[in-house]
C-alpha positions in Angstrom: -11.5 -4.6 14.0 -9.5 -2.0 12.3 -11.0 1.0 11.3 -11.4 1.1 7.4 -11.5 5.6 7.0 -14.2 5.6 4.0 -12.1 7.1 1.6 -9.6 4.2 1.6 -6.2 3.5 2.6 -4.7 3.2 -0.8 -1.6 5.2 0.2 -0.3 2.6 3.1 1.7 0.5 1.4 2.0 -3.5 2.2 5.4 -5.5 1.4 7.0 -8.8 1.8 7.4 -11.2 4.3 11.2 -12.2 4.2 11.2 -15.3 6.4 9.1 -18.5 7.3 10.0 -18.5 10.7 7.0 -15.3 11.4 4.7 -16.9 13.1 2.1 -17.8 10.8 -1.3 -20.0 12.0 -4.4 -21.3 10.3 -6.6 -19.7 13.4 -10.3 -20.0 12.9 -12.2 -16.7 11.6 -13.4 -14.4 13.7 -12.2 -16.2 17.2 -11.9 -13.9 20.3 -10.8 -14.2 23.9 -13.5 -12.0 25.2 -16.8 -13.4 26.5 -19.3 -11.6 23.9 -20.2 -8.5 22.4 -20.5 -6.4 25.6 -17.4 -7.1 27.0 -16.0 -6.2 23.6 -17.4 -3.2 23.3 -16.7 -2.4 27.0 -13.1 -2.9 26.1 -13.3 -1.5 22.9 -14.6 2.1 24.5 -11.5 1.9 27.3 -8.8 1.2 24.4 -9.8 4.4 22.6 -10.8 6.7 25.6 -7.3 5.9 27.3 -4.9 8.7 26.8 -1.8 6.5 27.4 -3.3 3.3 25.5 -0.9 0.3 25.7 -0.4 -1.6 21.9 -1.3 -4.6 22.7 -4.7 -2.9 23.7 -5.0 -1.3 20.5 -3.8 -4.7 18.3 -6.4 -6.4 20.2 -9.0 -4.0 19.6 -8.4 -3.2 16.0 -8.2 -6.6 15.3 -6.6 -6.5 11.9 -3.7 -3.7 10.6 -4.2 -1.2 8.5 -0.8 -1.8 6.7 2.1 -4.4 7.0 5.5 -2.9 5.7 9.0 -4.4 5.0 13.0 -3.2 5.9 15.7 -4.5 3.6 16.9 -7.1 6.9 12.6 -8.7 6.7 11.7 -6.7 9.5 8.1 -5.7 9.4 5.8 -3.0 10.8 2.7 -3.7 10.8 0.1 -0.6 11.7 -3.3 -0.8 13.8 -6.3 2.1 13.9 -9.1 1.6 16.2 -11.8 4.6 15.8 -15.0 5.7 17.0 -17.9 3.2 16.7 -21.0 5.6 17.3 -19.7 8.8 15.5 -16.7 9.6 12.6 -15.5 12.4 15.3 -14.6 11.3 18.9 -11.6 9.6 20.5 -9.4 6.8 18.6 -6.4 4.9 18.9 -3.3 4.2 16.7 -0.3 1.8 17.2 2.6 0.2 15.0 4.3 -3.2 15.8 7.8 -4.5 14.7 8.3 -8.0 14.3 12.1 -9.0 13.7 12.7 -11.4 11.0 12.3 -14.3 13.5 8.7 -13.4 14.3 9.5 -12.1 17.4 8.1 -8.3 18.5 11.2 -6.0 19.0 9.4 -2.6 19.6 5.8 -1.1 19.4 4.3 2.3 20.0 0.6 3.8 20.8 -1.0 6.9 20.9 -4.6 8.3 21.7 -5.6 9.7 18.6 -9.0 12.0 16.7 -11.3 10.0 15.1 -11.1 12.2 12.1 -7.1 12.5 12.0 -5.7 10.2 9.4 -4.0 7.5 10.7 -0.3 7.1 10.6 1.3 4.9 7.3 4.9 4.2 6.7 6.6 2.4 3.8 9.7 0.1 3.8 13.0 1.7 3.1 16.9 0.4 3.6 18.1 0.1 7.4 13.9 0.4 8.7 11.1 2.3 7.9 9.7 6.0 6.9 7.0 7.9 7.9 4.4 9.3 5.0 3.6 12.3 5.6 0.3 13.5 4.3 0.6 17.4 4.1 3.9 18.6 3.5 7.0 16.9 5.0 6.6 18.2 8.4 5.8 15.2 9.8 7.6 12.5 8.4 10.3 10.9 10.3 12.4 7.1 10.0 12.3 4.3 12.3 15.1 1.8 12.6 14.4 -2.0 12.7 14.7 -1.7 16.7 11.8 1.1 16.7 14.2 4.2 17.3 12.7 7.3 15.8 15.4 9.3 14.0 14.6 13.2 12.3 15.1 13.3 8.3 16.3 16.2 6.3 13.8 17.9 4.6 14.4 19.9 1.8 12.7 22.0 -1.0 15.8 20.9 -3.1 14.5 18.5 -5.7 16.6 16.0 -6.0 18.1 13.2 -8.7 16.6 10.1 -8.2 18.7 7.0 -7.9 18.4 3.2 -6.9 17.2 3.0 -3.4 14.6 6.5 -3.1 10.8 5.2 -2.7 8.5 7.1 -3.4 6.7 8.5 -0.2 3.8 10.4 -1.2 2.1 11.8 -4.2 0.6 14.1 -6.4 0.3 17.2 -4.1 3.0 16.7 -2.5 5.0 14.8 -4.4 7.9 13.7 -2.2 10.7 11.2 -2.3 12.6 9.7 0.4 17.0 8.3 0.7 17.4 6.4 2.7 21.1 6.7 2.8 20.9 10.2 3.8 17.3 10.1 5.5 16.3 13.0 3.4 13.2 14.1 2.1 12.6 15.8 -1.3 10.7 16.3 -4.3 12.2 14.5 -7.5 13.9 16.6 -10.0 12.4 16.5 -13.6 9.2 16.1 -13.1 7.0 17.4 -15.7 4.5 20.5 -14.6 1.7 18.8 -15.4 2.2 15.5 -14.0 -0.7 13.9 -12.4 0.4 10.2 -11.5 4.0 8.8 -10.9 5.8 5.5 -10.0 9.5 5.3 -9.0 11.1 1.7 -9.6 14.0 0.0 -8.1 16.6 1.6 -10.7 15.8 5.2 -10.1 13.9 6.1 -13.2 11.2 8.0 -12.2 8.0 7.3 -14.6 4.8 10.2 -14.4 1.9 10.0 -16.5 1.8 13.7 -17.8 -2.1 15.3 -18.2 -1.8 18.5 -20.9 -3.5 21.4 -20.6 -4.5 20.9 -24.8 -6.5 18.3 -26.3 -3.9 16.0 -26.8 -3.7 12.6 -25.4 -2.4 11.8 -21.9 1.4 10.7 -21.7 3.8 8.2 -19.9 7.3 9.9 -19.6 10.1 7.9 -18.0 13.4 9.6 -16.6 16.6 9.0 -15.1 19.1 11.4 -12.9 17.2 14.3 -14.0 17.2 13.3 -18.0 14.0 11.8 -19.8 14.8 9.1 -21.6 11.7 8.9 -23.5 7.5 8.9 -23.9 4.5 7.3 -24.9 1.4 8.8 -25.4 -1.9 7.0 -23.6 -4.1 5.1 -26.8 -7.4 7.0 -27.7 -10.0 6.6 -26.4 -8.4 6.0 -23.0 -7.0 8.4 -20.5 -4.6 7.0 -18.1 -4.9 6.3 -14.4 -3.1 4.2 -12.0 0.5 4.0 -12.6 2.9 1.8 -11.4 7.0 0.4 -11.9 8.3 -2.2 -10.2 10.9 -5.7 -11.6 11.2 -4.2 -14.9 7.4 -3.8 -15.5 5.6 -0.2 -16.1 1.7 -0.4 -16.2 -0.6 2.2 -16.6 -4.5 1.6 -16.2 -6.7 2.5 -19.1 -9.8 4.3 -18.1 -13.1 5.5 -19.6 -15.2 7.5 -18.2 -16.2 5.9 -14.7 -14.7 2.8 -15.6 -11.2 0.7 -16.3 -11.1 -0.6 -19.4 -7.5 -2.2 -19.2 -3.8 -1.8 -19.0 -0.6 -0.4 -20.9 2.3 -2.3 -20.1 6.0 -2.2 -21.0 8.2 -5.1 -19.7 11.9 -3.2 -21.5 11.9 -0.2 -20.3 9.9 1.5 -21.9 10.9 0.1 -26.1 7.7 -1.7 -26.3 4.3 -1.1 -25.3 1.3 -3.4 -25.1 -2.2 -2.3 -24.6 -4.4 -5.6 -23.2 -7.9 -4.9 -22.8 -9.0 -8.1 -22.8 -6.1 -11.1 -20.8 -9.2 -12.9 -18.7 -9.6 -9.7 -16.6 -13.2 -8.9 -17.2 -13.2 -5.3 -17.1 -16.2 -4.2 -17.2 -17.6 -6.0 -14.1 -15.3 -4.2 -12.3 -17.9 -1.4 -10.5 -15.9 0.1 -7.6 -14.3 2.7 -10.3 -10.7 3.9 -10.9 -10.5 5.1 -7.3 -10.4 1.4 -5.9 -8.1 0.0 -8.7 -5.3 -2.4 -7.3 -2.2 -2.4 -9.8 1.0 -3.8 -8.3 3.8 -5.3 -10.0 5.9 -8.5 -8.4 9.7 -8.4 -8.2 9.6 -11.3 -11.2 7.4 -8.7 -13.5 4.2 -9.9 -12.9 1.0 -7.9 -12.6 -1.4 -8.3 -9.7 -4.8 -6.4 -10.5 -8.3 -5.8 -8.4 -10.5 -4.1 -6.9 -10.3 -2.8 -3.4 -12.9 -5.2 -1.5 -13.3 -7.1 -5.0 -11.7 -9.6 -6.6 -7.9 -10.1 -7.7 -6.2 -11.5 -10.9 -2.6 -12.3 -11.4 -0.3 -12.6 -14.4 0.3 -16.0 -15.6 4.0 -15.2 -16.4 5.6 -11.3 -17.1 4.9 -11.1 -20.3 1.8 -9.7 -18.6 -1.2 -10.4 -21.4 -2.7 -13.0 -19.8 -4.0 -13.2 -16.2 -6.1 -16.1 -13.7 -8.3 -14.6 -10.9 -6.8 -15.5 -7.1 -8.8 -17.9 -4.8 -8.5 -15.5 -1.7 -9.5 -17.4 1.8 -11.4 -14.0 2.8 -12.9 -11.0 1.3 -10.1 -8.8 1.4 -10.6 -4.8 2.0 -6.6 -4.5 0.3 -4.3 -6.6 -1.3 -0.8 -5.7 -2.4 2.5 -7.4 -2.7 6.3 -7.0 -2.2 8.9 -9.1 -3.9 7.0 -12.4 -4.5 4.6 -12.2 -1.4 0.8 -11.4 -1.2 -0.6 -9.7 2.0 -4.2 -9.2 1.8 -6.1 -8.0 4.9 -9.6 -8.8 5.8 -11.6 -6.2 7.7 -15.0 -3.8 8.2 -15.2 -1.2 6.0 -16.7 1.0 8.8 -16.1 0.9 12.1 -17.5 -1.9 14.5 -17.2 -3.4 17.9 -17.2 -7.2 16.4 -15.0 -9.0 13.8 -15.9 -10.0 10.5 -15.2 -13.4 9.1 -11.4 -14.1 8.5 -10.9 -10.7 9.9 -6.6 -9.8 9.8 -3.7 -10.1 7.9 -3.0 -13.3 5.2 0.2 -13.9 3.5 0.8 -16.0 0.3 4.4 -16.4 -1.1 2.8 -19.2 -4.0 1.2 -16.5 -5.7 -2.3 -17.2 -3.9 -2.6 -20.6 -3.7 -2.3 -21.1 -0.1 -2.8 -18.8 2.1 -2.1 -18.6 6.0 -3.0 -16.0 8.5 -0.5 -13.9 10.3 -0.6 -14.6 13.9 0.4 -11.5 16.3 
């Protein structure tokens, strides 16, 4: 299994596949080539007390990845934690894998790693991969599609966004990353007392902006420095989750502990819809804002969840009306890139055994068939 940290893994990010020819297989749920839990856990024990662990070790261990990321040629990276069982201190394992867009592994990397360290998460960027930091920029660095580490330039300088910077980590720090330089920066622009912020494909950088008065939460959208305009959050609502992707903005609608719905523009920013009701029913979702799933498709559509819950997607992009996913697992995450669903199945605390339909599952139908990723 892989190890689930308790307070989430919202910040790995999960992308598309961009071929058929990864080597996907309907394998039964929960099969493993050891003899039974003792050996297992015997195993289990050597992976993470090895201080040269080899990946396959790890991938075997973890038995499902914490995150599955995408390069602009399909490449993926998928990431693996295994931690300690008995105790959330103690030795623990970490390892990435990239598969080339034939399905075929073309590097990997594993370390021996604390328990209580966070694990390592990357996101999909032009030409391979980047690091996310965590703390500061120190530690961020880019991987090519062939595995080769290379340094980025970090600066204090903010900078302009354009097309092609992702956004690597946010709200404290709140980084970008170029991938045509391989720098590192915050984004210029951005309002003081900005609390939430999504960065689409085009550049425009969109924050959802908390005053220090009584006045309502807003959305401001920007581009090369410039705000183009803003939106303030309906009463009685305050906003939470924000994202921006195929020429859709959504912002989740909270109240109090709970989500209560979404606001949504699909031009930019000219019209705004609040739906509060679309066959999402809101109020049965008890895992609070914290958990909230909220990606948009590269066609506009909204996926929406719960983190270990259950998933609706957007009939079309207009984005008002939604139909809940038949999922062939209880997945711990769900997110999508382009067209493509990856949902991963896993324990939420560490074990030595697998749970049902433990690892990754990919759907490019928008969730009506589903196969599992074989690695």
């Amino acid at each position: 299994m892989a190890w689930l940290r308790k307070w989430g893994r919202r910040a790995v990010g999960l992308v598309a596949v961009a071929s058929a020819a990864v080597a996907l297989t309907d394998c039964r749920a929960g099969a493993s080539d050891d003899g039974g839990p003792g050996d297992r856990e015997a195993k289990y024990k050597r992976v993470i007390e090895d201080p040269h662990p080899r990946p396959a070790d790890v991938i075997e261990a973890a038995g499902a990845p914490t995150g599955v990321v995408r390069a602009d040629d399909g490449s993926l990276l998928l990431t693996y934690d295994a931690g300690n069982v008995e105790d959330d201190e103690g030795p623990a394992a970490t390892a990435w894998r990239i598969v080339g867009p034939d399905g075929r592994t073309v590097a990997e990397h594993a370390e021996h790693a604390d328990a209580e360290a966070v694990p390592p998460a990357f996101k999909g960027a032009r030409g391979g991969f980047v690091r996310v930091p965590g703390e500061g920029a120190e530690r961020a660095y880019a991987l090519d599609v062939l595995g080769k580490r290379h340094k980025v330039i970090i600066t204090e300088t903010p900078l302009r966004t354009r097309p092609g910077d992702i956004l690597l980590a946010e709200p404290e720090p709140t980084l970008i990353y170029r991938p045509a330089t391989r720098t590192v920066a915050p984004p210029a622009g951005v309002p003081d007392d900005a609390i939430g912020l999504a960065v689409d494909e085009r550049g425009t950088v969109w924050s959802l902006d908390q005053p220090l008065t009584d006045d309502p939460n807003r959305v401001v959208w920007q581009r090369d420095g410039r705000t183009l305009g803003s939106t303030a959050v309906p009463e009685p609502y305050a906003g939470g989750v924000l994202a921006a992707r195929g020429g859709t903005t959504a912002l989740s609608l909270t109240q109090g502990e709970g989500v209560r719905g979404l606001l949504v523009t699909t031009d930019g920013g000219e019209h705004w819809q609040t739906v509060l009701t679309g066959g999402i029913p809101w109020r049965d979702l008890k895992r609070g804002p914290q958990s909230l799933v909220l990606e948009p498709l590269a066609d506009g559509r909204l996926l929406v969840g719960e983190e270990g819950g259950r998933y609706w997607l957007a009939d079309d992009r207009a984005d008002i009306a939604f139909h809940e996913l038949k999922t062939p697992a209880t997945f711990t995450s769900l997110t999508v890139d382009g067209t493509t669903l990856y949902g991963i199945a896993d324990t939420t605390t560490a074990t030595y055994d697998l749970v049902r339909g433990e690892g990754l599952w990919i759907s490019g139908d928008g969730g009506r068939e589903w196969r599992r990723y074989a690695w």
